[in-house]
N, C-alpha and C positions, 0 to 999 in steps of 0.2 A: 402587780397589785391590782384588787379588784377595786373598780369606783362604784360607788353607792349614788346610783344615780338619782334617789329621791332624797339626796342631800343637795344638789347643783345648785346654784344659784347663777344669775346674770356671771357674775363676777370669779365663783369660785367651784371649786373640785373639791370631793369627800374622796379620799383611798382607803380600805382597809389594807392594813398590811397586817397583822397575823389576830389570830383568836389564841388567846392566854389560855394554860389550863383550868384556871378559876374563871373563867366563860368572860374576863374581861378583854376589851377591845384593842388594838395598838392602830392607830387613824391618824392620816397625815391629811392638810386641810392647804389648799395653795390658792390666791387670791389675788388678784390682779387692781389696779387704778382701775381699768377699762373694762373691755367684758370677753368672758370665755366663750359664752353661750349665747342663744339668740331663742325667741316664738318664733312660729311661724305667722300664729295670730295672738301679738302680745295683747289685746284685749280678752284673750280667754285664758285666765290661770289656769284651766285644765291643762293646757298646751304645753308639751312636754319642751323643757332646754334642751337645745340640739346644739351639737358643735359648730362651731365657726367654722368657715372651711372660706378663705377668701382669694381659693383659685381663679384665675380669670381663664375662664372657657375659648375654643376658639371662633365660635362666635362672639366675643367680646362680652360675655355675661358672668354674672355673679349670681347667685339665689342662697346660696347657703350661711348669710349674713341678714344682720337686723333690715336691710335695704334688699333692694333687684336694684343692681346695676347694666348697663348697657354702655359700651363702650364704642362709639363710632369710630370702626374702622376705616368708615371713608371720609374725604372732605375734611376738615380742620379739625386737628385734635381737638376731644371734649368728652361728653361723659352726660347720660341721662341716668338721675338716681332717684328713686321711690322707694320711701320710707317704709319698713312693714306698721310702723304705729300709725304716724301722720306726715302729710308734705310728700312732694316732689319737687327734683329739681332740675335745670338741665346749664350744663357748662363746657361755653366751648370758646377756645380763640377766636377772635376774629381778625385782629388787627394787630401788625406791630411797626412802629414807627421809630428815625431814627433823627434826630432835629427837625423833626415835626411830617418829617420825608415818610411816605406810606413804603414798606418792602414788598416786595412781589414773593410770597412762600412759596417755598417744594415742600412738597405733600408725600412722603414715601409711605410708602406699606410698614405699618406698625406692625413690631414684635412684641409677640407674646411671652414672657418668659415669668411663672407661677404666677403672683399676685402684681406683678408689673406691666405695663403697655410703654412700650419704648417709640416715638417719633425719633428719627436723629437728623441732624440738619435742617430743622423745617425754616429755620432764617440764617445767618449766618452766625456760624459758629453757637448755636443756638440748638439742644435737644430739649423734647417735652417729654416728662414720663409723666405717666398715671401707674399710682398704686394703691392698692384697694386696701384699705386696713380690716383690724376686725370691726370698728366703730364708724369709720370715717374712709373717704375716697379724696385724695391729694393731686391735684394738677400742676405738677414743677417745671421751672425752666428751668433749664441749669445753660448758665453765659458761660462759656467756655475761654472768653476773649472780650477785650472792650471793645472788639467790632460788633460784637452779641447785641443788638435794641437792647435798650431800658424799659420801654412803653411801650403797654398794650392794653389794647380793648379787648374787654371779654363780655360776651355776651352771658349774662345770668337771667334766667326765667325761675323763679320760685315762689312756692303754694305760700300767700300773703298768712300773717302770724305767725309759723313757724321756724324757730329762730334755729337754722341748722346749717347757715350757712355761714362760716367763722371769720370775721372782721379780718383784715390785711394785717399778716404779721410782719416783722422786720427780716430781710432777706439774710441770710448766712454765706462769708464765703470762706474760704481755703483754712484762714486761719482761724478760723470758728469765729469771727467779731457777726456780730449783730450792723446792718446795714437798714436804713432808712428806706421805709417806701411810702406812698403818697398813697392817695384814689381821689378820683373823683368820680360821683355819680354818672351813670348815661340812662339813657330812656328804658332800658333794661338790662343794664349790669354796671361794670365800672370801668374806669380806668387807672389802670396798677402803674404806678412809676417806680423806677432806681432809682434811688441819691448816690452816687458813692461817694459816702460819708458815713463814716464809722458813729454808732453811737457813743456816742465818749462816754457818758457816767456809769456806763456797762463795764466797758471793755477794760481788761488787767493794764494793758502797756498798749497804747493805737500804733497797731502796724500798717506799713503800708497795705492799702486792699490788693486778696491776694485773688486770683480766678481758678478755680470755677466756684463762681456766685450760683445762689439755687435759693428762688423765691417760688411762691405755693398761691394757687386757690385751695380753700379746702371747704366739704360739708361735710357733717358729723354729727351724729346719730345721738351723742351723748357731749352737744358743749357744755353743761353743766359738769361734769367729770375735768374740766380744767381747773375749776376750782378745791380740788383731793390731792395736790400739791401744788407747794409756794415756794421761793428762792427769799431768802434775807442774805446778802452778806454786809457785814457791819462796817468792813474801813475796806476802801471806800465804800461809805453806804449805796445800798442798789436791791433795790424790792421789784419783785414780781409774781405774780401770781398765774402768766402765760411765758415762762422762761423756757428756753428749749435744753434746760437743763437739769439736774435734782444734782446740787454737787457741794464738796465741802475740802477742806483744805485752804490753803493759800498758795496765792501766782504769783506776788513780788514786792518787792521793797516797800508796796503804797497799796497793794492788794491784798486784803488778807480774810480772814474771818469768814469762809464761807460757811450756808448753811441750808437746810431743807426742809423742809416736813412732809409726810406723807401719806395718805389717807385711804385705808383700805375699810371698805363694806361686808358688810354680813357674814360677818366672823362668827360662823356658827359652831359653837365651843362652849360647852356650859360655863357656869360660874362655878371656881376653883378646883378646873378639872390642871392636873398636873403636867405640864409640859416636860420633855424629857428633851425636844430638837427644835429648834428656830433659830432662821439669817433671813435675810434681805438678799434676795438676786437684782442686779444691776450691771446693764448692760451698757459698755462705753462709749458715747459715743464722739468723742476724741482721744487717741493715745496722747497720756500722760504718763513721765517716769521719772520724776523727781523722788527723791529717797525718806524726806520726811517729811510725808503727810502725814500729819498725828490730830484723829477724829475721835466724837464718841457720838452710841449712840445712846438714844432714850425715851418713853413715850409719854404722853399727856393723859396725866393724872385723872381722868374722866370715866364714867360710866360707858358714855356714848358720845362718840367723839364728831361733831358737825364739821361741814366743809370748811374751805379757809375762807373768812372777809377777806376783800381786795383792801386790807388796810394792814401793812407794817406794825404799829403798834398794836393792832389787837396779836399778829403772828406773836411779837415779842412777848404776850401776856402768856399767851399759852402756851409757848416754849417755856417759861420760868414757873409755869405748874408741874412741871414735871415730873415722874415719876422718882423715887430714891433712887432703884435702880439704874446702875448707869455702867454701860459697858465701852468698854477703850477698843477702839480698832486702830491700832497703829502702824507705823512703818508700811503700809499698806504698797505692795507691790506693782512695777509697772504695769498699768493698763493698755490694751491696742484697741483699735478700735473695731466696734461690732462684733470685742468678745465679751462672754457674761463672768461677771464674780459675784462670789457669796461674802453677804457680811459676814465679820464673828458672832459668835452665837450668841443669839440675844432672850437665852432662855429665862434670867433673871428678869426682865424687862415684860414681855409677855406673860411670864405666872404674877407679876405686882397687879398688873392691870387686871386677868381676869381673877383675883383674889379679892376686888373690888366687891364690896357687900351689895351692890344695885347692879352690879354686871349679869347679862342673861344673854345668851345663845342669840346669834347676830344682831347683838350690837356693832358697832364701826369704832376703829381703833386708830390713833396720830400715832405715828413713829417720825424721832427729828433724827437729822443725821447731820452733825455739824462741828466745827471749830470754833467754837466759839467762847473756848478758855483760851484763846491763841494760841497754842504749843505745837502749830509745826511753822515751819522755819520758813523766813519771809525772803521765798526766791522763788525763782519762776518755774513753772510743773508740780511744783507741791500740791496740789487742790489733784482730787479725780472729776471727773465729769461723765455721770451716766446719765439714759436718754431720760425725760421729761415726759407727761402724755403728752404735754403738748406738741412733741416731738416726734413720738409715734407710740400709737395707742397701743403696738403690739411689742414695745420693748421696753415699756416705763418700768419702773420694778414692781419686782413678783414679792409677795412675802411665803413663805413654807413656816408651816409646825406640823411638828408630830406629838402625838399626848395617847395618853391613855382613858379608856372611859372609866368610870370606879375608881380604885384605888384603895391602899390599907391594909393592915396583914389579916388572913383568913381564919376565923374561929372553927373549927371542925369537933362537932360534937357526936361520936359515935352511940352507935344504939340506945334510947330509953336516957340520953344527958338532957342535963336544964343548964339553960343559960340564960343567965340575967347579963344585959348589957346596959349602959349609961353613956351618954355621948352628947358633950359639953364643948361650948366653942363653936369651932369648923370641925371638928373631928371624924374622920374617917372610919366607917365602921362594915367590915365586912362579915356577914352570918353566916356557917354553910352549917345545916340540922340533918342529920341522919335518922331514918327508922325511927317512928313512935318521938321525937323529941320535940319537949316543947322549949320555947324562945320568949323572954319577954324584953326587950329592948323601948327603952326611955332616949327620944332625940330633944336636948337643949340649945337653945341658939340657932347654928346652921351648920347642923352636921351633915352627911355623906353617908347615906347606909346602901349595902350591899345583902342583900337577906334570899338565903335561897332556903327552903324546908321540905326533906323529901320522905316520902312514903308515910302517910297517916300523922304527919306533922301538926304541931297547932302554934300557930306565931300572934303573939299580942303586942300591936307595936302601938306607940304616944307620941306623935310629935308635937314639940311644942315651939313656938318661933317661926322661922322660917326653912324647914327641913326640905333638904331633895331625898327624893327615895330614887335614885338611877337608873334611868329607864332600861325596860325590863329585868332589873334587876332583883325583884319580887317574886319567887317562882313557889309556887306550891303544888305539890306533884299528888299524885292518887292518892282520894277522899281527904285530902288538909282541908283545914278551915284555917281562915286569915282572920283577923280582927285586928280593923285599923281604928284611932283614932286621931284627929290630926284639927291644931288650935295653930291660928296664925294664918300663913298662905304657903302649905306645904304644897311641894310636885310629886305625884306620886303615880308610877305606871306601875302595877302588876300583873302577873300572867298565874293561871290557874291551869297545871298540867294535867292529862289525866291518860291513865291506858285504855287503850281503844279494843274496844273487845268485837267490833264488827262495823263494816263500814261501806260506803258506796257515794262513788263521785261522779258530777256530769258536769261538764262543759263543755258547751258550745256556742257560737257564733250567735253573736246578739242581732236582734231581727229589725232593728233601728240602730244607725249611728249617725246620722244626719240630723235637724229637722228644722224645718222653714218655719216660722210662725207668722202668721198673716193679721194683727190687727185692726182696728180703729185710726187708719192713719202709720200706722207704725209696722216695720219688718224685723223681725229678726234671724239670726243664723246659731246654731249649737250643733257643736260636734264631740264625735270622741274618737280622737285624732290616733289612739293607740288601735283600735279597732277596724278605721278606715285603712290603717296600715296593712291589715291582715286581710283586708276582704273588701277593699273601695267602699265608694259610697253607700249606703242602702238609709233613701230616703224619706223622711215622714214628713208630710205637710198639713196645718192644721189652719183652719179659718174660723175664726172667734171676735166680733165686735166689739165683746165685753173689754178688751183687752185693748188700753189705752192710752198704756207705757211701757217702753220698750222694758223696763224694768219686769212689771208684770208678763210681757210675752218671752224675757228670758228664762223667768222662775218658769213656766208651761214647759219649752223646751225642754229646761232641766230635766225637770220632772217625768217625760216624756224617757228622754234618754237613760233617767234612775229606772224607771220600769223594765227599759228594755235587760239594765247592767241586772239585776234582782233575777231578772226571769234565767239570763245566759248560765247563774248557778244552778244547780241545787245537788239533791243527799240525804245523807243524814250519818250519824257516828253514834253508837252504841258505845258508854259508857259509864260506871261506877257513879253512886248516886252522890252528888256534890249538892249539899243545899246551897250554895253560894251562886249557881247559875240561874243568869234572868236572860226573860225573854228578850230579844234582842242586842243580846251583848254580841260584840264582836271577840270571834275566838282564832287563836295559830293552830293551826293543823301540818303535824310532821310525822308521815308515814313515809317510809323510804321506800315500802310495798310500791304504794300510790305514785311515788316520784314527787312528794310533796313535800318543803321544806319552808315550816313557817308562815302556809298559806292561810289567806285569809278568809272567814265564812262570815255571815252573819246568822245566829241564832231564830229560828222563823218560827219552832214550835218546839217541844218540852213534853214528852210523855215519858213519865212516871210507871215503869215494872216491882209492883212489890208482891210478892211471891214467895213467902216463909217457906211452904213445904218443898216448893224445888230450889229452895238459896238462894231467890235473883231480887237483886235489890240497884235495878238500873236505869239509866236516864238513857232515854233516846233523842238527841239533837237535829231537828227538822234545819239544813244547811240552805244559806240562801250567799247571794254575792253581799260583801262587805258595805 
């Protein structure tokens, strides 16, 4: 499948997966709690999403993450990490103690193995790993043994305000319980203690503590994203909003009702475009194989769905908004751990939400996932347990859909037909006009039109309410005239096709993709990072007093870099006279001659050929960059 990379977001993937014979789309959309993507310079929205890639190098580095990582391979495990937005940090052991006794470490040569940095024995019975997430970089002990220290000093150095360094969480051991840790401040970091002592109002049944225990430093890129999933389970009640769990089910006689919510971003998917595929990926991260877990899922009746308050009762408000739709995932099979399952399909739940009358193209959507009619059976393993972000950013769950863009069966009107259409409600309406035909279609409410008219066509379309006309689904091919009307707050994208009767294309290498701005006190930087790709830097430097906010020296820049992108076009395209073209419009250019599919121009000049005694009646298109 191809990905649509000017769909990316921090968080999610656009795929095509096929083009329909009626020119509509089949596009899967996949979206994570955390992030897929990264800037390089996230203060410049030019700056294209590049994939994560949170290899550790063997010099102990990262770059292909929202941070630069540096991993010291020598001297005491640690980790120096800078932010690409803001902050740096730096974390390293220093101390571990054992009734208050200082230990003397062995310091071995750390293995690199992908995204991991392995110490092994650096105290007794004691390993450190570091693993580089896509968000966040984690410094673990894992106690192997109670001869393993409890406490340690860790030195932490970090850029004051920014809050990227994640409070002490509760340590986890063997049998997944939550375990107690302490800190206390030091003059520049803290000190991390083990209780071992099970947190009771957690835990299903308190077993004895099993080893290997594994407690975390962590900093992270995105702690706000802890708040995009919350844990409720009802008997025994147990709220959290930093769980290292997303789970549902029931564990035993006195533990039951487990539940989750989930929060996914910038779900870009118009409003009541039609799903056809959607689950929930969740990955385990305890095996569990009790036989009647019996869950359902369902989502939060919302437009636009905000993070979760750290307050229970408000979770329980907006779980009981629900959506009507409500899907049964039952008997749900054993799980092992660190493999992924897909929920059952939750296509009904996703089309309720985005059939929502205020729903628009990335909004954010709650999915719960819970027990919370009680009907599975109060014994121990019945719950599953998949990872948490707060558990790791790169295995929280995923959501997948697949939909179609358009939708609706197709009116085909051969040679010199009229077609009158009416379209009331949401109603779906798809046009395709042949040869000399004209179209007059009326939209009521918020309908879905689909309108193609080819060769000498003339379409008069009315919306009235609030109509989508589907982008590009408006095509008017050689000499049509369109006439819109449009009462309300209608979307509407059209394309005006035309046969190119002679043509000539130039591009080349823009002669600026840098430029420093020097003002009044103030510097700034613009780039155009797709160009520096193809040909390094090539620098313009400008010194201007007038200029006295960095706001004002980035509009220059800009400005700067639009002259260079304008000039790297030009052209022109000879074709059939369209009164409907204006100066400056942006037009698609698809010549297979040219190798051009879809490309884009902008409109720079407009001459007019009328010429009765030799027939030519043509527009000439002066092309420039979009």
């Amino acid at each position: 499948m191809q990905e649509l990379l000017g769909k990316r977001t921090r968080n999610s993937k656009t795929h095509l997966i096929e083009t329909l014979p009626d020119g509509r789309q089949r596009l899967s959309w996949d979206g994570v709690i955390g992030a897929l993507h990264y800037r390089e310079n996230p203060k410049d929205a030019r700056s294209p999403w590049l994939d994560i890639d949170t290899t550790i190098l063997p010099d102990g580095t990262v770059h292909k993450a929202p941070y630069d990582l540096q991993v010291y391979l020598d001297g005491m495990p640690g980790f120096h990490y800078s932010s690409k937005e803001e902050g740096e940090f730096d974390v390293r052991i220093r101390e571990a103690r054992v009734a208050l006794e200082a230990l003397n470490p062995t310091i071995p040569k750390p293995v690199i193995m992908g995204n991991l940095c392995i110490w092994n024995d650096v105290y007794p019975d004691t390993d450190i790993i570091l693993e580089a997430e896509p968000t966040r970089v984690i410094l673990r002990r894992i106690l192997k043994s109670d001869k393993a220290p409890i406490e340690y000093d860790v030195d932490i150095l970090e850029s004051p305000g920014v809050p990227k360094l994640r409070p002490l969480r509760p340590a986890i051991d063997a049998n997944g319980q939550q375990l107690v840790m302490e800190e206390e401040p030091l003059v520049a970091g803290r000190k991390e203690r083990l209780k071992l002592q099970v947190i009771t109002e957690e835990a299903e049944i308190a077993q004895p503590i099993a080893y290997p225990i594994e407690d975390s430093t962590e900093v992270d890129e995105q702690v706000g994203a802890s708040a995009d999933d919350a844990y409720h389970r009802l008997a025994t009640d147990y709220w959290s909003r930093a769980y290292v769990y997303d789970a549902a089910g029931a564990g035993s006689e006195t533990i039951y009702q487990y539940g989750c919510g989930m929060r996914f971003q910038t779900v870009d998917i118009a409003q009541g475009t039609t799903v056809t595929t959607a689950y929930i990926t969740f990955t385990a991260k305890v095996s569990r194989d009790g036989a009647n877990c019996l869950t359902r899922i369902t989502g939060e009746d919302v437009d636009d769905a905000p993070e979760f308050a750290d307050d229970k009762d408000a979770f329980d408000t907006r779980y009981n908004n629900h959506t009507t739709a409500v899907v049964d995932w039952d008997n749900i099979g054993a799980w092992a751990y660190d493999s992924e399952y897909n929920s059952a399909s939750i296509v009904s739940v996703i089309n309720e939400i985005l059939a929502r009358a205020n729903w628009v193209a990335n909004n954010d959507l709650v999915l719960f996932w819970q027990d919370y009619d009680d009907r599975s059976t109060h014994a121990a393993n019945n719950q599953r347990y998949g990872y948490s972000y707060d558990s790791s950013t790169a295995k929280a769950p995923k959501l997948h859909i697949e939909y179609t863009e358009g939708g609706g069966e197709t009116q085909t009107l051969i040679p010199t037909g009229i077609a009158s259409a009416e379209a009331f409600g949401t109603a779906k309406l798809n046009l395709k006009l042949i040869t000399s035909a004209i179209a007059s279609a009326e939209a009521l409410g918020s309908p879905k039109l689909n309108l193609k008219v080819t060769a000498s066509g003339i379409a008069s379309l009315e919306f009235f309410g609030d109509p989508t006309i589907l982008p590009g689904s408006v095509t008017i091919s050689p000499s049509g005239i369109v006439s819109l009307e449009a009462f309300g707050t209608p979307r509407i994208k059209g394309v005006i096709a035309h046969t190119i009767l002679e043509a000539r294309y130039t591009q080349h290498t823009k002669s600026t993709n840098q430029v420093e701005v020097f003002g009044n006190g103030v510097f700034t930087e613009d780039w155009d990072w797709d160009e520096i790709a193809l040909v390094h830097n090539r620098l313009a430097q400008v010194n201007d007093l007038n200029l006295e906010t960095t706001t004002k020296a980035h509009q220059r820049g800009e400005a700067i870099l639009r002259e260079a992108d304008i000039e790297g076009s030009n052209g022109h395209i000879l074709v059939p006279m369209n009164c409907g073209q204006d100066l400056y419009d942006v037009i698609a250019i698809t010549s297979p001659q040219a190798g051009l599919s879809a490309s884009k121009r902008r409109v720079l000049s407009l001459t007019l050929t009328w010429a009765p005694s030799k027939g030519k009646y043509t527009l000439k298109l002066g092309l420039g960059a979009p």
